[in-house]
C-alpha positions as CSV (number, residue, x, y, z in Angstrom):
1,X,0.0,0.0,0.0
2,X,1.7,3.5,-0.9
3,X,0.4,5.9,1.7
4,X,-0.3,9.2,-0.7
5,X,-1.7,11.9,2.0
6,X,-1.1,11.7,5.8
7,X,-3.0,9.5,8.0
8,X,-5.7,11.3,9.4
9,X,-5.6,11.9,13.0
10,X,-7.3,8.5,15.4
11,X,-10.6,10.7,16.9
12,X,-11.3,10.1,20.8
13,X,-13.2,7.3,21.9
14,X,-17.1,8.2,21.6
15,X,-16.4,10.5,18.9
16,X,-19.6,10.8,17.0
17,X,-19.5,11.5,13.0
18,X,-21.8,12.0,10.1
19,X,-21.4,9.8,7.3
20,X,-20.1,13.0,5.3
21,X,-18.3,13.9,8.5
22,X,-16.4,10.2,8.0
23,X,-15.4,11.0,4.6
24,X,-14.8,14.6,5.4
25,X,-12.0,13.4,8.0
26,X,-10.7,10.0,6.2
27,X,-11.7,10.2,2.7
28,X,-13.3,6.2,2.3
29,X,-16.4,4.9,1.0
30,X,-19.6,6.1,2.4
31,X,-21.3,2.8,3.1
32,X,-20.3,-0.7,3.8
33,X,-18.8,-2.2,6.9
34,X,-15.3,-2.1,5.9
35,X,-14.0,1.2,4.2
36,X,-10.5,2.3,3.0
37,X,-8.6,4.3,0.5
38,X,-4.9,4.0,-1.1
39,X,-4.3,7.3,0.5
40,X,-3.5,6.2,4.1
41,X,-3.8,3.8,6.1
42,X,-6.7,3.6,8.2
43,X,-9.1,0.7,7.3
44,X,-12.9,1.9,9.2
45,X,-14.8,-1.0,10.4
46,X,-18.6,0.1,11.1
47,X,-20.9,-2.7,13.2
48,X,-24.2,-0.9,11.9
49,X,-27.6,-2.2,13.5
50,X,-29.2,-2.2,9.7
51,X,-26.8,-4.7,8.7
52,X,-27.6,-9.1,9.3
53,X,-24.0,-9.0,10.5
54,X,-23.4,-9.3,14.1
55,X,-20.7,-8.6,15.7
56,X,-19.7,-9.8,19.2
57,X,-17.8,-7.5,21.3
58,X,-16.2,-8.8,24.2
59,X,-14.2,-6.0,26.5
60,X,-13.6,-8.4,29.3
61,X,-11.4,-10.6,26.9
62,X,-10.2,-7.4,24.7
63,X,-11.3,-8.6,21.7
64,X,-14.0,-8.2,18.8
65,X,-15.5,-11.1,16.1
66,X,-15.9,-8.7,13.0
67,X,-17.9,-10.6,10.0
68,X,-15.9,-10.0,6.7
69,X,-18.2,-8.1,3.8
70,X,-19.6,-9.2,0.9
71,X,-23.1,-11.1,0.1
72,X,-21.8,-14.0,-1.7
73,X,-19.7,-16.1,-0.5
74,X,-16.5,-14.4,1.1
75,X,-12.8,-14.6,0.3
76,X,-9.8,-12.1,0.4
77,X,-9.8,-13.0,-3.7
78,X,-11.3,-10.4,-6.0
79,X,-13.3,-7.0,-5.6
80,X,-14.9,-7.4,-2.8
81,X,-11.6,-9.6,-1.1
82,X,-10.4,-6.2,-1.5
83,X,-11.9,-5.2,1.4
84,X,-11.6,-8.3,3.5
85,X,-7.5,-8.4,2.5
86,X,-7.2,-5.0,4.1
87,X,-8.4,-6.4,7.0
88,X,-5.3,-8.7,7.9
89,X,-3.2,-6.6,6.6
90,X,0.0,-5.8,8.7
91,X,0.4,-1.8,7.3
92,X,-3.9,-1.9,8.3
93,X,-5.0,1.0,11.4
94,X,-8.4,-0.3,12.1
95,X,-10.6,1.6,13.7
96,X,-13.3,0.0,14.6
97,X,-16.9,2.2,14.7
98,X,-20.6,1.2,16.3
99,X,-23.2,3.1,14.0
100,X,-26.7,2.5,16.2
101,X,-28.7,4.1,13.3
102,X,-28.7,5.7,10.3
103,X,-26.1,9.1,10.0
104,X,-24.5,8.6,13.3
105,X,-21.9,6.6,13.4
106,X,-19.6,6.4,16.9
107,X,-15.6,5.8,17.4
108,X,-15.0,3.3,20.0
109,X,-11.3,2.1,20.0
110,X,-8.4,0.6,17.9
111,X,-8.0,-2.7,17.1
112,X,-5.8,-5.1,15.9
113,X,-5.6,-8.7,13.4
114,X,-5.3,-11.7,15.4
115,X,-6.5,-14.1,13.1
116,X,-9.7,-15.0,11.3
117,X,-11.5,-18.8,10.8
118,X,-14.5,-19.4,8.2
119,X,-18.3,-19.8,9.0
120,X,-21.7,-20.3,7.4
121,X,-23.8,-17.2,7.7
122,X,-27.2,-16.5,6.0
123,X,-26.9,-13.3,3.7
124,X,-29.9,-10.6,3.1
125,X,-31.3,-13.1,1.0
126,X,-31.6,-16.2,3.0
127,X,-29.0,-17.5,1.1
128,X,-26.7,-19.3,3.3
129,X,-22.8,-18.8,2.3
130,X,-19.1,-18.8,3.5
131,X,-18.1,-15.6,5.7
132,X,-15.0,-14.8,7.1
133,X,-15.0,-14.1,11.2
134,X,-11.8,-11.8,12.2
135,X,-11.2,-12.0,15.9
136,X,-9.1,-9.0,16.8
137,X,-7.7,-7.7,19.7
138,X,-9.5,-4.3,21.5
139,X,-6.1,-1.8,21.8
140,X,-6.4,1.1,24.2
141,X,-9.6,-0.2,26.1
């Protein structure tokens, strides 16, 4: 990854943002649950309540399950293994973000790659199909 701009500054914890307030401050995509650019390297990862995905937060064990994206069945091969590669990705900052409705999305810490194992998971559709489950580790809690 060549880092083009400087990495925007990591907000506060509880920071809340604006989708265009997001892209205002780190220039990704404005929807999906993992977002990026080629310009830095911050990789956002958004739980939002409208999605099927579920996260599972644990802060007792430091550590988040973060479904992979994509509808079909998931890889780190391809477009949308784009955004799942990023993920594991050493040169990665993720930052991981709650958004409880629509427009109002929430900073709550750093975190970082442990490892990841695959699942079954239905998809919008019913459709049931391989997901990839990253367990990473809560910095800064």
């Amino acid at each position: 990854m060549t880092v083009i701009d400087s990495n925007p500054p990591i907000p506060p914890k509880e920071t809340a943002f604006t989708e265009d307030g997001l892209y205002d401050l780190f220039r990704t995509q404005t929807m999906g649950g993992i977002r990026y650019t080629n310009k830095h390297d911050r990789v956002l990862l958004v739980d939002s309540r409208s999605s099927n995905y579920r996260d599972l937060v644990d802060l007792e064990k430091g550590t988040v399950i973060y479904t992979g994206t994509g509808e079909e069945p998931q890889s780190f091969e391809g477009r949308v293994g784009r955004f799942n590669e990023r993920v594991r990705s050493p040169e990665s900052v993720l930052l991981y973000f709650h958004k409880p409705h629509a427009n109002h999305l929430v900073f709550k810490f750093r975190v970082k790659y442990l490892s990841h194992y695959m699942s079954t998971e239905e998809n919008k559709a019913g459709k049931i199909r391989r997901v990839i489950k990253f367990k990473l580790k809560i910095l800064d809690i």
